[in-house]
C-alpha positions in Angstrom: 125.8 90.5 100.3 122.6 89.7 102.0 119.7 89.2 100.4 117.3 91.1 102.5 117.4 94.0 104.3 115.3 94.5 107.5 114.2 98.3 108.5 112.9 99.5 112.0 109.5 101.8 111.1 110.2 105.4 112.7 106.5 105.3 114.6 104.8 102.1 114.7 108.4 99.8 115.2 107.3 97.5 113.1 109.8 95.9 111.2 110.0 95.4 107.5 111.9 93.0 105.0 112.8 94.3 102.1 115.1 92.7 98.7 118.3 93.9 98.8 118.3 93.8 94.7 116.6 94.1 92.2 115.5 92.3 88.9 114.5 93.0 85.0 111.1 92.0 86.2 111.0 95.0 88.8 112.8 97.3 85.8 109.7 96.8 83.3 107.5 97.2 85.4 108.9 100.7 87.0 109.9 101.5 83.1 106.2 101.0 81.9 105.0 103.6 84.7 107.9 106.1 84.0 107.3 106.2 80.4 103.3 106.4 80.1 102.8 109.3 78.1 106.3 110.7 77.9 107.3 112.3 74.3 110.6 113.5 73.2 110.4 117.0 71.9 112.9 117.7 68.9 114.5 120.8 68.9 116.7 122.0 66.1 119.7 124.4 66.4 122.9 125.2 64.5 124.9 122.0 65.4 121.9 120.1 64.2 119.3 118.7 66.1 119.0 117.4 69.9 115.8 115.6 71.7 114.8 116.3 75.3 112.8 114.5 77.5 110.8 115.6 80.6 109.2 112.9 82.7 106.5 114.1 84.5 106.6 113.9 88.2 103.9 111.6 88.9 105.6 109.1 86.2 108.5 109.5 88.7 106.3 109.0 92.0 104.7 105.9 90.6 107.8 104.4 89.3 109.1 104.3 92.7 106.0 103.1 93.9 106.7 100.1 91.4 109.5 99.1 93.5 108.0 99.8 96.7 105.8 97.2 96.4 107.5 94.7 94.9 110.4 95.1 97.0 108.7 94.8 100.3 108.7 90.9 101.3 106.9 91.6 104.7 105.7 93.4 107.5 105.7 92.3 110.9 106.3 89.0 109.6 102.9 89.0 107.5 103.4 88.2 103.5 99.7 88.6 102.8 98.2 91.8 101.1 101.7 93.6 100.8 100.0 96.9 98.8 97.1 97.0 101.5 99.5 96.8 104.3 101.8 99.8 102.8 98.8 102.1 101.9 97.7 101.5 106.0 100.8 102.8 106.9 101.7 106.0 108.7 103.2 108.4 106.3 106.4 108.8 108.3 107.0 104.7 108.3 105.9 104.1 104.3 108.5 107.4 103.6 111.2 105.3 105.8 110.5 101.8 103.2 110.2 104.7 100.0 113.6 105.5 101.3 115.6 102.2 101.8 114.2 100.9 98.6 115.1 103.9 96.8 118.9 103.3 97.8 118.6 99.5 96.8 117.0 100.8 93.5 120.2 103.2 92.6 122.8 100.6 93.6 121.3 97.5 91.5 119.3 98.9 89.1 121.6 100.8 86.1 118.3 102.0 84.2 116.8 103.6 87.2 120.0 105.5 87.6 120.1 106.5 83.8 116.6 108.0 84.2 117.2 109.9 87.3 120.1 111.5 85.6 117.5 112.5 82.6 
């Protein structure tokens, strides 16, 4: 398995390097985002009692963006001002990065998966 993983933009052709993994440091990070203001609600019934939580969907969103931008290693070969560079994208080419990394995300990352299933 390689390391890396370079992507082909949709409209500008630029090509991007992304990690092909992920690591604790990229979980917290994501996890700190996800969770910011998320309660469990208790709810009591006649088999006892079971919690639910809801995350928000801009806890989602942001979490990804968590990954996003510390997956990306460069773009067109430049290493400098990674979040400036992805926020100057075209929406079409930052949705194809969202997209890769959110498949490297599911394969290496066994929290990310948990919460999806949430």
């Amino acid at each position: 398995m390689q390391d890396t993983i370079e992507i082909k933009l949709p409209v500008s052709g630029k090509t991007v390097v992304i990690r092909n993994y992920t690591t604790r440091n990229d979980d917290e990070k994501s996890e700190d985002i996800l969770y910011l203001g998320v309660n469990a609600d208790q709810k009591s019934g006649v088999a006892g009692s079971e919690q639910s939580v809801k995350f928000p969907l801009a806890n989602v969103m942001a979490s990804t963006e968590v990954y996003v931008k510390r997956l990306t290693i460069s773009i067109d070969g430049e290493t400098n001002n990674i979040a400036t560079q992805l926020g100057e994208l075209r929406s079409a080419d930052y949705a194809a990065i969202q997209k890769a990394v959110e498949e490297v995300v599911e394969t290496n990352s066994p929290k990310a998966s948990t919460v999806k299933k949430a």
